[in-house]
C-alpha positions in Angstrom: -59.9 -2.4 22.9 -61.6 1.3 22.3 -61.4 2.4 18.5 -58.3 4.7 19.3 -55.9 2.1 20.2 -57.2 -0.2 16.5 -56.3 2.7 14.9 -53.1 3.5 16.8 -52.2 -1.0 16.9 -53.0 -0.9 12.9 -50.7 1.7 11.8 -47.8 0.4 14.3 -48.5 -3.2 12.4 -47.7 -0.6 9.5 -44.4 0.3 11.0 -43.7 -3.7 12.4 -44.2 -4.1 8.4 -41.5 -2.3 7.1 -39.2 -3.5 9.6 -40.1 -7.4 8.2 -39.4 -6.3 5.0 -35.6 -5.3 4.9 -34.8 -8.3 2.9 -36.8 -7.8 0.2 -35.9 -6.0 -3.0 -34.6 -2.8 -3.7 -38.3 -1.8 -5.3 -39.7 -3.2 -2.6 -38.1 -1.6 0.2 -38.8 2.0 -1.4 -42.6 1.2 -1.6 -42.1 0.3 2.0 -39.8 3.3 3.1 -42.4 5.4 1.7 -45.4 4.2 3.4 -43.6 3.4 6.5 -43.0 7.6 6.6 -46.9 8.0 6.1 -47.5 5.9 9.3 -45.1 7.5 11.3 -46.4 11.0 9.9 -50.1 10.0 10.6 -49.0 8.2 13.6 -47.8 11.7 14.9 -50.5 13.8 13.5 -52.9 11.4 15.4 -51.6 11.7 18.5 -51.8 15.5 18.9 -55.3 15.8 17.4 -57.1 16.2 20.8 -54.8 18.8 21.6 -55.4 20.5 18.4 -59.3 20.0 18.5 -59.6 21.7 21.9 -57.1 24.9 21.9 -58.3 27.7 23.1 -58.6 29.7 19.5 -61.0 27.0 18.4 -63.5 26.5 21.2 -64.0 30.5 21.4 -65.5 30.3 17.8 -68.5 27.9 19.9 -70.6 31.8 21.0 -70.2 32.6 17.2 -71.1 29.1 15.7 -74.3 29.2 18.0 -74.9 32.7 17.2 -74.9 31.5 13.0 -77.1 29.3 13.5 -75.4 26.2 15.0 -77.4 24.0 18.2 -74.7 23.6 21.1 -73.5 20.5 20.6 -73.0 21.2 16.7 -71.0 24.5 17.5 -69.2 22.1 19.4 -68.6 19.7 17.2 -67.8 22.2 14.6 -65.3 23.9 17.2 -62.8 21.2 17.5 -62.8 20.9 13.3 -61.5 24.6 13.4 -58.9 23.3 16.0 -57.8 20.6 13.4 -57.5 22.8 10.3 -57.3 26.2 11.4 -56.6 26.8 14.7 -59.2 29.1 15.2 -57.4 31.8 12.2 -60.0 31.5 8.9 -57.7 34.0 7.0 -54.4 32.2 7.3 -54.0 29.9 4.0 -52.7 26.5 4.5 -49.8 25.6 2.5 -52.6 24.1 -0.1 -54.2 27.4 -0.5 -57.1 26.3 1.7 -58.6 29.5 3.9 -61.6 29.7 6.1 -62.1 28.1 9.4 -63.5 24.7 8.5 -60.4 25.3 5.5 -61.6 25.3 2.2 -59.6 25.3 -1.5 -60.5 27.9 -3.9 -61.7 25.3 -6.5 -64.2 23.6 -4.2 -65.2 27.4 -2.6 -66.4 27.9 -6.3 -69.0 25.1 -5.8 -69.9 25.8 -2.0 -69.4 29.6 -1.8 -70.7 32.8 -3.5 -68.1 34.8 -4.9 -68.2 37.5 -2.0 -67.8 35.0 0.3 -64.6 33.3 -0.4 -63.2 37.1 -0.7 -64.6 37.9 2.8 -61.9 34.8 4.0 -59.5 36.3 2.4 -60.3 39.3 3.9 -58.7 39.6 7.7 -60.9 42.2 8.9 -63.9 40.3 8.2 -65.6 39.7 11.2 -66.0 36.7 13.5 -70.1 36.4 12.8 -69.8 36.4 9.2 -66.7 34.2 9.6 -68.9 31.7 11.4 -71.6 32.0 9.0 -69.6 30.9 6.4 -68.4 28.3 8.4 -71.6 26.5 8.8 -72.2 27.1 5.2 -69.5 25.7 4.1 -70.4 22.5 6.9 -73.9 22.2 5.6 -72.6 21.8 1.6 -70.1 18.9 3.2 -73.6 17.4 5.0 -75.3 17.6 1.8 -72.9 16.5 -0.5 -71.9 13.3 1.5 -75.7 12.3 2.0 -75.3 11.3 -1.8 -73.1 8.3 -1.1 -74.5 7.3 2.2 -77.7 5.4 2.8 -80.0 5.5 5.7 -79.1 9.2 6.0 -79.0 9.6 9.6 -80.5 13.4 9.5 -78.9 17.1 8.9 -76.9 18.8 11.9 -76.9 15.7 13.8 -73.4 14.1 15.3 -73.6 11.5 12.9 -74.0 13.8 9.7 -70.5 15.6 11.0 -68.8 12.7 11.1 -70.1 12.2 7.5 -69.0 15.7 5.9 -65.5 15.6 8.1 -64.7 12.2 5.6 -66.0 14.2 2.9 -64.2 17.2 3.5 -61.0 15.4 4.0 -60.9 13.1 0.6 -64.3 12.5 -1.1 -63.5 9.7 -2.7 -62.5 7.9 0.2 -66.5 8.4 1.3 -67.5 7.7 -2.0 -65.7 4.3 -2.5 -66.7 3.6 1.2 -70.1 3.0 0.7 -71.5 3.4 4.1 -75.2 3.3 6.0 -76.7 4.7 9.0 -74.9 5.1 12.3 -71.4 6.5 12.4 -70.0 4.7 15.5 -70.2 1.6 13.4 -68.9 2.6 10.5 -66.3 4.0 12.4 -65.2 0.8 13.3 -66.1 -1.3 10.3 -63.7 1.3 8.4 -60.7 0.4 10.4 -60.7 -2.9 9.1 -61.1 -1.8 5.3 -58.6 1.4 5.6 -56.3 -1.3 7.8 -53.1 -0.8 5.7 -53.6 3.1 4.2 -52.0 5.1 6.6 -53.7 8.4 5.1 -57.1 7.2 5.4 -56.6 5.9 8.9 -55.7 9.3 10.1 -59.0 10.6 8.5 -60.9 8.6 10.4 -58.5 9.7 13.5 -59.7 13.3 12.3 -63.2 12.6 11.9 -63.6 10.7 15.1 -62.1 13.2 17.2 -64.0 15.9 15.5 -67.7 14.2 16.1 -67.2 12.7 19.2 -64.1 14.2 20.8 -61.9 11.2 21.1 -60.1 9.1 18.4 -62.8 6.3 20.0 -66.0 5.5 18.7 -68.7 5.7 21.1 
């Protein structure tokens, strides 16, 4: 069974879960409502993130990505995260605030930005190099801030390393308290069986997969 369907199988045990539960009590059955509308919500989300990954806005930011800076299969890579969060339009806020075309909050642009350059995303007529520029910058502080919590550091720019700064763009704790080494494909998996019953993390890892490699599976 390919890494997709465990994640897909462990948030429909989610769903089997609440229906078991309609006896139980009144408190109980609101914990379960609620996190029974998670797994359908991620459940959804998860099965339109190829589609999201690979639209056409996204993949034409590749030339630009390369142009930055980025080696081909990085630009890639990087590509199909602006599909996820952007769809290709950096100076469109999210409903959290979040701009850019790897998405970014104002609060964490503080940290990972210069001034001029969280004012350039909210600019529309920036252009598409400097867009990409700060897209990889923005990538590269992800990189280095999740090598902090992850030993056996599998080098910067590589597959593995976006896979890395996806999780810790997406909830930083959920890197942090993960406590991972070396090679994503295995932590990929070994993750599915710790984030088993969290709906939100599990379509993280959906989102971090499909971003590295493509595909919800783990090579």
């Amino acid at each position: 069974m390919t890494t997709g369907d465990l994640i897909i199988g462990a948030i429909l045990a989610l769903l089997a879960g609440k229906k078991a539960s309609a006896s139980t009590s009144a408190p109980s059955e609101k914990k379960a409502d609620k996190k029974a509308t998670a797994a359908t919500d991620a459940l959804k989300r998860i099965s339109g993130l190829q589609a999201r990954a690979n639209q056409d806005a996204a993949t034409a930011w590749e030339p630009d990505l390369e142009a930055a800076g980025a080696s081909p299969t990085l630009a890639r890579a990087l590509a199909r995260w602006i599909g996820i969060q952007s769809s290709g339009n950096p100076s469109k806020p999210s409903t959290a605030g979040e701009l850019g075309l790897l998405q970014i909050l104002p609060a964490t642009a503080k940290e990972a930005l210069t001034a001029g350059e969280w004012l350039q995303l909210k600019d529309p007529t920036t252009s598409r190099a400097d867009q990409a520029k700060i897209a990889l910058k923005q990538f590269r502080w992800h990189q280095t801030k999740a090598q902090k919590w992850v030993k056996d550091w599998p080098g910067n720019d590589t597959l593995d390393s976006v896979w890395y700064a996806k999780l810790h763009h997406s909830r930083p704790k959920s890197l942090s308290d993960a406590k991972l080494s070396g090679p994503a494909p295995t932590n990929a998996r070994s993750l599915l069986t710790k984030w088993k019953t969290s709906p939100a993390d599990l379509l993280r890892l959906a989102e971090a997969n499909v971003v590295t490699w493509g595909s919800t599976d783990a090579p």
